[in-house]
Structures are given as C-alpha cells and as structure tokens.
C-alpha positions as CSV (number, residue, x, y, z in Angstrom):
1,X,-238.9,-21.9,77.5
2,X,-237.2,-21.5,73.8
3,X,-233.6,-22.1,74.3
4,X,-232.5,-20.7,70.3
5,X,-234.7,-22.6,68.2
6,X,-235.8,-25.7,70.8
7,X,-238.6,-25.5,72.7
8,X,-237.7,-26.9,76.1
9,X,-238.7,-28.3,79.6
10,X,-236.5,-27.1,82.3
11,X,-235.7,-31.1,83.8
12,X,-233.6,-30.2,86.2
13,X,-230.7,-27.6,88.0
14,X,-227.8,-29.3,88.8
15,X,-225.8,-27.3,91.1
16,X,-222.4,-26.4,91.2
17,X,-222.5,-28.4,87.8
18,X,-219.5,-26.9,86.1
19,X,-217.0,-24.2,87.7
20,X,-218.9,-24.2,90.4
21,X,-221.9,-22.7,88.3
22,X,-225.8,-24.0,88.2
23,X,-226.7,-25.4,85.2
24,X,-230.4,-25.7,84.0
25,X,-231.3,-28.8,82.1
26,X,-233.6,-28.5,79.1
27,X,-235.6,-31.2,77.3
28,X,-236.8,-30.3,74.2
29,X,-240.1,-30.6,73.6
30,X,-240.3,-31.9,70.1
31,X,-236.9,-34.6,70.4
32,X,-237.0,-36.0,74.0
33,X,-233.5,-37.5,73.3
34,X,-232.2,-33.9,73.4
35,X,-230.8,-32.5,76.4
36,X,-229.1,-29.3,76.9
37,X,-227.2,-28.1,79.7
38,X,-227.2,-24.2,79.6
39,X,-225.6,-22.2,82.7
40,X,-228.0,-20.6,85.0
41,X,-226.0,-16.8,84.7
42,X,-225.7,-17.0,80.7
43,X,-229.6,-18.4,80.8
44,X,-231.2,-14.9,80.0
45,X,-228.9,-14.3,76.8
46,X,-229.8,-17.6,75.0
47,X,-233.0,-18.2,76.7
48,X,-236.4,-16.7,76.3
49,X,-240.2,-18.1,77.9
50,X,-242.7,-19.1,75.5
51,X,-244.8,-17.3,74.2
52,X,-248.6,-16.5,76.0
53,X,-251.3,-16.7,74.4
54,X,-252.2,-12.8,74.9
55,X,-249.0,-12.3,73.0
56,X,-250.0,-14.5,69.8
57,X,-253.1,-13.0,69.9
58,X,-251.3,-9.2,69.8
59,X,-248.7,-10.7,67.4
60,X,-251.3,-11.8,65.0
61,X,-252.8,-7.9,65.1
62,X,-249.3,-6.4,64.1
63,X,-248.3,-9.3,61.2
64,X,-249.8,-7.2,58.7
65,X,-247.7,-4.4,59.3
66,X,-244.9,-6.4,59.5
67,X,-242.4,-5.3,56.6
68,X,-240.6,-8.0,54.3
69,X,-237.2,-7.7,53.4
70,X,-237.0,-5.2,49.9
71,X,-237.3,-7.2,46.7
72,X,-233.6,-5.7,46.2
73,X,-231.8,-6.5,48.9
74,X,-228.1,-8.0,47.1
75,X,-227.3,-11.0,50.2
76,X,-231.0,-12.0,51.2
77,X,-229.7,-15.2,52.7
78,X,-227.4,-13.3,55.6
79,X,-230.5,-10.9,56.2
80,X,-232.2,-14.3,56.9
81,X,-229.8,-15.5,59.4
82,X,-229.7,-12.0,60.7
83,X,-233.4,-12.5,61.1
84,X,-233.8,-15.7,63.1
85,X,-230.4,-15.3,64.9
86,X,-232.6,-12.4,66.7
87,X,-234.8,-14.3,67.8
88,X,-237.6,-12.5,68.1
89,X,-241.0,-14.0,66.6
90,X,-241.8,-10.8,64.4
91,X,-238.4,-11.2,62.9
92,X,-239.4,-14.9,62.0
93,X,-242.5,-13.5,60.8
94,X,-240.9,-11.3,58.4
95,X,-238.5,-14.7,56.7
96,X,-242.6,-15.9,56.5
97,X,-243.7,-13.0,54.5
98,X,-240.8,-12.4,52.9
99,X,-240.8,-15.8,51.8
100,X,-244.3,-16.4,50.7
101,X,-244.2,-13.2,48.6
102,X,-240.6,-14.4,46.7
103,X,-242.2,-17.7,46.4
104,X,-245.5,-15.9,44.8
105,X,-243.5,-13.9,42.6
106,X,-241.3,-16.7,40.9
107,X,-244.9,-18.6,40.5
108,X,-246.1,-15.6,39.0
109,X,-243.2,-14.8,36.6
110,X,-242.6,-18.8,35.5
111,X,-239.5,-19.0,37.3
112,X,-238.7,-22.0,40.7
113,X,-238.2,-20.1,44.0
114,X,-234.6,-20.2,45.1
115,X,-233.2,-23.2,47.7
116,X,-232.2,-20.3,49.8
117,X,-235.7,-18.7,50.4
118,X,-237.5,-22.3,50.2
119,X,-234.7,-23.7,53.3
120,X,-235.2,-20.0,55.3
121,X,-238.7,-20.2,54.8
122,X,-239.1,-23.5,56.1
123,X,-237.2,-23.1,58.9
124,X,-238.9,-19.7,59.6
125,X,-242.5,-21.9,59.6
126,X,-240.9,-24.5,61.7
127,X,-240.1,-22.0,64.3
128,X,-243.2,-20.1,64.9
129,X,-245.8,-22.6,64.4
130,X,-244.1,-25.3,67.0
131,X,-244.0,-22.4,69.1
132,X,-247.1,-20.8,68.9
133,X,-248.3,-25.0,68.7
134,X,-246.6,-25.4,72.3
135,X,-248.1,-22.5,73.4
136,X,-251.7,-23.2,72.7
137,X,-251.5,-26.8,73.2
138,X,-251.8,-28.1,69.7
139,X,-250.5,-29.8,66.9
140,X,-248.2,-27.9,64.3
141,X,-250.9,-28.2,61.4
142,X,-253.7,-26.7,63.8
143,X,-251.5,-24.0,64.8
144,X,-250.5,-22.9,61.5
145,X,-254.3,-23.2,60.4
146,X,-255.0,-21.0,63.5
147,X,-252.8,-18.1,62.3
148,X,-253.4,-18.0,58.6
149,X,-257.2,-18.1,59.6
150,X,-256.7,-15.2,62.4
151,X,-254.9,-13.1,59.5
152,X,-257.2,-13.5,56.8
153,X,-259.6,-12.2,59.3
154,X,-257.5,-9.0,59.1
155,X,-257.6,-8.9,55.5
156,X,-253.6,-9.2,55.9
157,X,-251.5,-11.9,54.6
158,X,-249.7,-14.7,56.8
C-alpha cells in the first residue's frame, strides 16, 4: 500500500488498539525502522494500494498528455504541494514535467533552476519511481530507466 508518500507492508492489525479502534500497522518498504500505526476506519482517506502494473502501463500512454503547470503561474511552489498532497500519480507526473521543462529552460536561457523546482522535482521522482520500482519488483534506477524508455517510445517526454 502507499500510506502518503511511504510505501508500506501491512505488519499487522492490532485490535481494539486505540479507542477501542483497529489499527493497521505499516512497514515501510524503503526504511524498515518506520512503523506507522494508521486506524483501520480513517485507512481509505490516507491510504491507497500500489499501483498494478496494467496501470503503469496505461499511465505511461496518458504522460504525454499530461499538462505542466503554465510557465506563469505567480506561487508555483503551493501548486507543487497542491500537486503531491493529491496524491494521485498523474499529479506527480505533472511536478516531473513541469520540472524538467523549468529546468530545460533556465539551461537554455543561462540561468540555475530555482531550489524550489529542483526540491519538488526531486521529491516528485522519488515518489513515482520507488512506486512504480515496488510495483514491478525493481530497483529505483531500472524503474526510472523503464519509464523514460516506454515514453520516448511515444515520442513524448518523461
């Protein structure tokens, strides 16, 4: 499962854990010091399963549609946390785009990309290639390789 921005083992339920309320107990994937003890009745709000490989495999067909955010927009950095406080893995996939293009453009123009877009970028990257990495059962490097391959095949850009 993807508990926020953790991938996660469900470890355990322990029962009548807290006001009288199961609670599940995650393992993260990627730390296995964290644990994370998240009520069974709030699970579906902060809680989402994995992505399937039939769903990378449609996600990769749409991220050339995907918009980025306008070259204008005045607060970029709170439509970022907008973005991946959604949670869904085609807004991450925008931060991505949007990213690589603002990063393009300062290269282009002479100028160094901005903290902000280099720290949401980052993050974005981190996100969606541990996940689509857990998914498929590889490492980060050969799921990010995987993707940017898959979308060049589209004649799109990651």
């Amino acid at each position: 499962v993807v508990y926020r921005d953790e991938i996660c083992t469900v470890a355990d339920i322990l029962e009548k854990y807290k006001d009288d309320e199961d609670y599940y107990v995650l393992s993260s994937v990627l730390d296995a010091s964290l644990r994370i003890k998240v009520s069974v009745r709030r699970a579906t709000e902060v809680m989402r399963p994995l992505i399937t490989k039939a769903e990378i495999t449609a996600l990769i067909s749409k991220i050339p549609d995907i918009k980025t955010l306008p070259a204008s927009t005045w607060n970029r950095g709170l439509e970022y946390k907008e973005l991946l406080h959604d949670g869904s893995l085609e807004s991450i996939v925008c931060i991505i785009k949007t990213g690589h293009l603002r990063q393009q453009e300062k290269v282009d123009n002479k100028q160094k990309p901005s903290d902000s877009d280099k720290m949401y970028f980052r993050q974005a990257e981190k996100l969606f290639y541990n996940e689509v990495a857990a998914s498929l059962g590889v490492g980060y490097d050969e799921a990010k390789a995987y993707i940017t391959q898959e979308v060049a095949e589209l004649g799109g850009e990651e």
